[in-house]
Structures are given as C-alpha cells and as structure tokens.
N, C-alpha and C positions, 0 to 999 in steps of 0.2 A: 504494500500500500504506500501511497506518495501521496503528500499533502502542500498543497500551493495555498497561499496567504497572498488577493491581489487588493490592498491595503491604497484604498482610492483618497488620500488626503483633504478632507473640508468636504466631503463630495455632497453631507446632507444639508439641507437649507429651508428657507421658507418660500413660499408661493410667490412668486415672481409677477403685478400686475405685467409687465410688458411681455412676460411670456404665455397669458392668458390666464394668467393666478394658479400658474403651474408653478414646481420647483421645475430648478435644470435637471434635476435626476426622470420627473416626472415627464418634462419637455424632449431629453436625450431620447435621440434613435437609439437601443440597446437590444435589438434582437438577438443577441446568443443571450445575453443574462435575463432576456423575457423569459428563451425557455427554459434557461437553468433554475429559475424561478417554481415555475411548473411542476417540476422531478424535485425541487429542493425543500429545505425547512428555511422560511423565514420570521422572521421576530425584530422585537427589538431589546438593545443595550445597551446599559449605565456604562459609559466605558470609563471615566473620569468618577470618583467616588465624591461622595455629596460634602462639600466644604474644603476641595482642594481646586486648585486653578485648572479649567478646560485647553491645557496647554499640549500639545503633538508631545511631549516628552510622556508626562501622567499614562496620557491617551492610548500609545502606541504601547508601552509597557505593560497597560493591564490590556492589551489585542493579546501580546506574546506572552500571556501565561503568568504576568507576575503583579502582585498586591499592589499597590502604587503607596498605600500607606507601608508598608513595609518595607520597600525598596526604595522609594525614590527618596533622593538627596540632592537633587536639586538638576537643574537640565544643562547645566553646559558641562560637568564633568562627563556626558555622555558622547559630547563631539568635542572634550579633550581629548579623548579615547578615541575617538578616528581618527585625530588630525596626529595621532600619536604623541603627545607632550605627555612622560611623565607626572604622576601625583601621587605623592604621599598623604596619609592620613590625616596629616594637617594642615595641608593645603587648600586653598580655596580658589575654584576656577569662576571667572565671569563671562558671559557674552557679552561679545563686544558688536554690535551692528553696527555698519557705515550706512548711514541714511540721509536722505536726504531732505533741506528744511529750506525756510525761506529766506529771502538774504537781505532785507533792506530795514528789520527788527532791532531791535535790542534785544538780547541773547533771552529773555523771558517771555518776550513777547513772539518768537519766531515758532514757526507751527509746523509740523511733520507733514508733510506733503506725500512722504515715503520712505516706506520700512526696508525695503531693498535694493535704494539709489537708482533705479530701475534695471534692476538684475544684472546689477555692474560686472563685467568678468573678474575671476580671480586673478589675474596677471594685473589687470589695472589696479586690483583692492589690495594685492601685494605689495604694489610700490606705494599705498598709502597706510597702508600698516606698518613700512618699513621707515617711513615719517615720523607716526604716532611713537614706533619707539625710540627712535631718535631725541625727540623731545618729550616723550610723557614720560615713558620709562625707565625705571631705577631701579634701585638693587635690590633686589628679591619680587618685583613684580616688571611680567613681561611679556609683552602683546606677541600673540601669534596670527601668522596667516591660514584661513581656514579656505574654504569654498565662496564664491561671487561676494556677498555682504555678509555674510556668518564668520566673526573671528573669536580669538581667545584672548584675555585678560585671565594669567596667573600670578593669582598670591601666595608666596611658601608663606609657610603656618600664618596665614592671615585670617582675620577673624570672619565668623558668620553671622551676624546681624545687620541684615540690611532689609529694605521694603524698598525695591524697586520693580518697574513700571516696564513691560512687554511694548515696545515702540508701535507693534502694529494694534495695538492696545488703545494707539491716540492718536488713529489718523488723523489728520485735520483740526486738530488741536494745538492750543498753546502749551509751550514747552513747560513753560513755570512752575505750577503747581503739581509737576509729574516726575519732578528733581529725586536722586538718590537720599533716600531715609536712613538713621541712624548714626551710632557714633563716626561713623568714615564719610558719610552722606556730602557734606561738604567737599571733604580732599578729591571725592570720584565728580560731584557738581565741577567743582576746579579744572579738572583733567576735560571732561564732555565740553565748555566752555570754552576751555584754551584750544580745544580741536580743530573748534571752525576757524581760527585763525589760521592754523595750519594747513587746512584740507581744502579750504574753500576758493583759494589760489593757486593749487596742486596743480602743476603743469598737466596729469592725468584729468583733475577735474575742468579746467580749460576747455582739453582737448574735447572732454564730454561736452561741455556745455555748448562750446562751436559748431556738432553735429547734431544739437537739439536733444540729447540725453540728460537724463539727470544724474546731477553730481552726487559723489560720497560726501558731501563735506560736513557729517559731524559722527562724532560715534556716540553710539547711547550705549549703556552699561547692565544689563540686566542679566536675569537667571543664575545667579550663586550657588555653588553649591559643593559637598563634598564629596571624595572621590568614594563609587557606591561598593558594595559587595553582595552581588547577583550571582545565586546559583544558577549552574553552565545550561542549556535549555537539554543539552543533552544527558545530563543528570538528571533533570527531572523530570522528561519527559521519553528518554531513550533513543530520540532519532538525531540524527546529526545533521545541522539544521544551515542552512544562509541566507542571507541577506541582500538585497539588492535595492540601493538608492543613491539617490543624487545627494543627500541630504545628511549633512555631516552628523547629527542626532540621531536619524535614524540609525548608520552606519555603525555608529558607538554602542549605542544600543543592543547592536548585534552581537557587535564584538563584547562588550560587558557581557555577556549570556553564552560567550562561548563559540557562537557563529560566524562561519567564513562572511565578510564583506567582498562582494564580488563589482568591482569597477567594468563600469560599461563607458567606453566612450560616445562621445554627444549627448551625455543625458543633463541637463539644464536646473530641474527642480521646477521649471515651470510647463506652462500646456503644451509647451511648443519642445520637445525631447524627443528623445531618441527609445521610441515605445518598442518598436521591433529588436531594437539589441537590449531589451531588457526582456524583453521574453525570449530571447533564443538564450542569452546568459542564464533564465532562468531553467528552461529544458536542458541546456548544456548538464547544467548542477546535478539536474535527476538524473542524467543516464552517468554520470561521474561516479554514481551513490550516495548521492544527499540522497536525506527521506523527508525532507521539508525546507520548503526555497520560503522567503518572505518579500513578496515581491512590491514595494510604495513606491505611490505615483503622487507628485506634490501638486500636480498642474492645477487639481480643483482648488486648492484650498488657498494660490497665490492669486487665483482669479477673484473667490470670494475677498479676501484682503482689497483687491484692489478695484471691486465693486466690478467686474469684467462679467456680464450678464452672457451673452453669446461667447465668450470663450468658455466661459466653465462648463454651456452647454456642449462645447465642442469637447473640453477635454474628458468629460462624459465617456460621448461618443469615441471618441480615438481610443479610450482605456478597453471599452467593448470590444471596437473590432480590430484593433489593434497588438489589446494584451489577454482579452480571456476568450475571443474566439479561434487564433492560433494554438492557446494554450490547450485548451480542450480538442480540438483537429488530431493534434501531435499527441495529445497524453490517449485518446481515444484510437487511434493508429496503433497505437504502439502495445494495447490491448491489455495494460495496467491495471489494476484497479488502483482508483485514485480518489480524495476528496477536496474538494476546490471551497474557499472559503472569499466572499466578494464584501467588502465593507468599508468606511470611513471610519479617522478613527473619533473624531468629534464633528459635530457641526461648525461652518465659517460661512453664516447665512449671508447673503451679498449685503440685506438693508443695514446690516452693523459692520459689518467689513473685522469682524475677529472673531474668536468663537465662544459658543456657549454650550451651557452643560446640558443640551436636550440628548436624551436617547438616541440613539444612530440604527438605521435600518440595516440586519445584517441577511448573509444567501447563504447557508452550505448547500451543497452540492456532493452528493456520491453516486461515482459511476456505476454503482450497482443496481440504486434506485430503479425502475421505470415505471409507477405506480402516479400517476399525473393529478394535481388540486390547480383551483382554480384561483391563481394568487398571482400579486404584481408584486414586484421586486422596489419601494417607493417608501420615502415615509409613512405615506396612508396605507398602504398594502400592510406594512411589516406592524404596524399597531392595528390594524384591523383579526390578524391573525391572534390576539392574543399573547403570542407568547412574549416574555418576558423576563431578559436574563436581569437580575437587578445588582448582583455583583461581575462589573465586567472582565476581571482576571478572570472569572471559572468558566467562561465562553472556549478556551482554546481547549480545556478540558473537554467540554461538549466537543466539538471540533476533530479533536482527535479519538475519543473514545467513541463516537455513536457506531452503533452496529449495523447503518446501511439501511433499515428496515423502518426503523420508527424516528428516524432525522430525514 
C-alpha cells in the first residue's frame, strides 16, 4: 500500500460574490477529484486546535500526524531546518520577511502593501540579506538566506518572549501598532526600522522598482521559536515517508519528522510552479520505496493572501489536473493499491486575505473502494456529510489505518 498526501495550501474559503457566491474550490473545474469524491470519505477538520494561531506551521503539522500542542515550538525553527542553520536548545530562530511597504510615510505610519515583495527571487533576496547582515548583524545573532522572501534571524541562547505580528496578518495596514512586543521588542522595532534605510535604495531594489516590481525594502520579524523535538514519522507510523515543497516550512517540517525533502526545480510557492515535476518527483519516490510522499502546493493560499480571485481558481484547477489526475493515471497503471489523501491545511478566504481557524474540507480516496455516494468534494459537501474529525492530528491516523471498506 502507498499513501500520497496532495496538501492544497489556503485552498478552503468563502463564497466569492464575483464568482456567483461560489468558493474557488466550488467555482474550480476539478473533474478527477469530483470522482475521487464519489468512491471516497469526505468530512470535515479542526486542523489548527482551538486557541493556537491558524498558521501553515500548527496547520501542516497536525495534517502529518503530530499534536500541535505538543510539538510545536514555534515556526521558523522548522525552515531553520531546511535552510540547514544549526540550533541548539537555547537558541532562538526568527523569520525574517522582506516585504514590501510604502515609501513617502514616517516609518509608523507606512502600511504593508506586501508580504512577499512580490515573490522577489532568492538571488535578488540574497544580496539583500547579505546587506541586513552587514549592518544589523552582531555577534551571536545572524541573518540567513532562505527561499524568495522567507529568511532566518538566529539568536544563540536568546531569549523567548516576544508577541509579534505575521506580516500577511496586516495587509494594508499601518505598521505602528503591529511593532515587536516584549522585553527585546524595541532592539528588533530598531533593526525593522533601520532596514528600510538600507533596503529601500538596494541597487537590487532599484533595479525592481525600474521594471515595475515591488521592492524588498523592509524586513519584518516574526514567528520565534525553539528548536522542536519530533518523533521521526517513520517511528511512528512505520512507513518511510517524503516531502515535496517549495516552501522552506514545509521542507523543515519534513525533515524534523525524519522525511526525505525532495527539490524539484521550477517550483515557485506560488500558482504559477512547476506542478508536473512535482508529481513525477512525487511517483519517482514511490517506485524508489517510499511508502508515503507528502506532496504541498502553496499556489492557493498566496493567491488568497493577495486577494487573486481567478488565480486561486486556476490554481485549483492546475492542482487537479495537473497533480492528482496524473497521480492517480500512474499509481492506477501500475496496479498498486494505494490511498490518496486531497486537502488544505487551513483556510486563506480571499475577503480577509490571511487565515482562519474554520474546519477544512478533507477526500480520502482508496483504490480498492468502488462502492459510489452521492457527495461533492467542497466546503458545503464535506459539512453536509456529517463527518467530523475535531482533533486534527488523528486524521493521518484515519488516513493510514482505514480498511478500504468503510473510509
């Protein structure tokens, strides 16, 4: 048996007037996942537990089988872990975003515009990370280069008190009252501050702004956290498992639990990637002998961010017939028994442009099934069926354990 996880990022939402007071999931052409729908159990689930943040870190952790009050310790030591930076037990990692803000403010009154400079590449976010530590950076705290807008701010044994603010958190919002809290709250306010002097004349940001791109020029400071300790997925669950994403979090993620991270070139993090080399990287894995690929697609959930109504419908569509109508072609060919698992891991409804903690509509699928109900695969479908996982780590449980017959 093979188990594929195709982990649709922000995919669930709310009724869209300009899409006829559909969601995009509702609006999406999705004909294989209509009739994996069909043959499948759908439902809905708590994936983020009731009084922790609806954040892709929480989210994706309790997808892959693990507590989120238990385990998580905060989200950037998960894409210190991919980017590979070393962490000891008393270290403390930050995310560092390069975003972009308005420029004719006083440094309070300037408003975020964007959470990902507009999906600035890593070559250009390189040479302004390579900036920031130039000038921010001192001894024992040390900015790293990550993936597009996603970096690292590491503190050896620095402390863990702080209350800050997820940048895509305040689209469109003034900066001021969303400042770094706590006793360090100031010294990090200090640093985000002196950035945009820095960044905002960057011959890289220049060069953006000349071609109508938006620049990096300021870094925001969020997601603290300590480095975790995550039993391996193949401990406890027995299969030996990978990973496949654009997305430095996620990647970490995998790796923290034990799972091969598998790079596919072209793949972006937004709707516009490289869907086919992530499904052949992901078939690659099974015939290698993984017994479980986890295969996330960020496309929906930077479209919600950025309120992109017809893209998140496309990236929908592309995830369909791009990553789980191939998938199922090839795993059905090859005459496997397999179970296919389709789902978001939070909601990033376009009208709020970040996410929140509504239940997520989930698909399994087993190739042994052929026994057909009459169900949609949709928000409304997945709470109309009743079912109801309410703690979302024990879904992978279900997942793996159903017996083909009554899932």
């Amino acid at each position: 048996m093979k188990y594929i996880v195709v982990l649709a990022d922000g995919m669930a939402d709310y009724p869209v007037a300009q899409l006829g007071n559909k969601t995009p999931l509702q609006a999406a052409a999705t004909p294989c996942i209509d009739r994996l729908a069909r043959l499948g159990t759908i439902g809905l689930v708590q994936t983020v537990p009731l009084g922790m943040s609806p954040g892709s870190d929480t989210a994706n952790l309790s997808v892959m089988g693990y507590n989120p009050r238990q385990y998580y310790t905060g989200r950037s030591p998960f894409e210190a872990c991919s980017i590979g930076i070393p962490m000891t037990d008393e270290d403390v990692s930050f995310r560092c975003n390069l975003v972009t803000v308005t420029e004719d403010e006083p440094y309070e009154e300037k408003t975020i515009l964007d959470h990902s400079s507009g999906e600035i590449s890593s070559e250009e976010a390189a040479e302004l990370i390579a900036a920031i530590q130039e000038k921010l950076g001192r001894p024992g705290m040390t900015f790293f280069p990550g993936i597009s807008y996603r970096h690292i701010l590491l503190w050896e044994k620095g402390p863990w008190d702080f209350e800050m603010v997820p940048p895509h958190d305040i689209l469109g919002k003034k900066i001021g009252p969303y400042q770094p809290k706590g006793p360090y709250g100031n010294m990090f306010e200090t640093m985000m501050r002196e950035s945009y002097g820095i960044l905002n004349e960057h011959p890289v940001n220049l060069r953006r702004k000349a071609r109508g791109l938006n620049p990096g020029n300021l870094i925001w400071l969020w997601g603290e956290g300590k480095k975790p300790a995550i039993q391996s997925f193949k401990e406890k669950y027995g299969l030996d498992g990978a990973v496949i994403s654009a997305v430095d979090l996620i990647k970490g993620l995998g790796l923290c639990a034990g799972m091969e991270s598998i790079d596919v070139d072209g793949v972006t993090g937004t709707y516009e990637t490289n869907y086919e080399g992530k499904t052949k990287a992901a078939l690659d894995a099974l015939k290698r002998g993984k017994d479980f690929v986890y295969v996330h697609l960020e496309g929906p959930d930077e479209c919600g961010h950025r309120a992109e109504i017809e893209n998140k419908v496309t990236a929908i569509e592309r995830i369909d017939r791009w990553v789980v109508q191939p998938l199922v072609e090839a795993l059905d060919a090859q005459g496997e028994d397999y179970r296919l698992m389709v789902l978001p891991d939070h909601a990033t409804p376009l009208a709020v442009r970040t996410h929140t903690m509504d239940p997520i509509p989930f698909l399994i699928y087993d190739s042994r099934r052929t026994a057909e109900a009459d169900q949609i695969y949709d928000e409304d479908g997945a709470k109309r069926t009743g079912v109801f996982v309410g703690e979302g780590y024990t879904l992978m449980d279900r997942f793996l354990k159903g017996d083909g017959n009554n899932e």
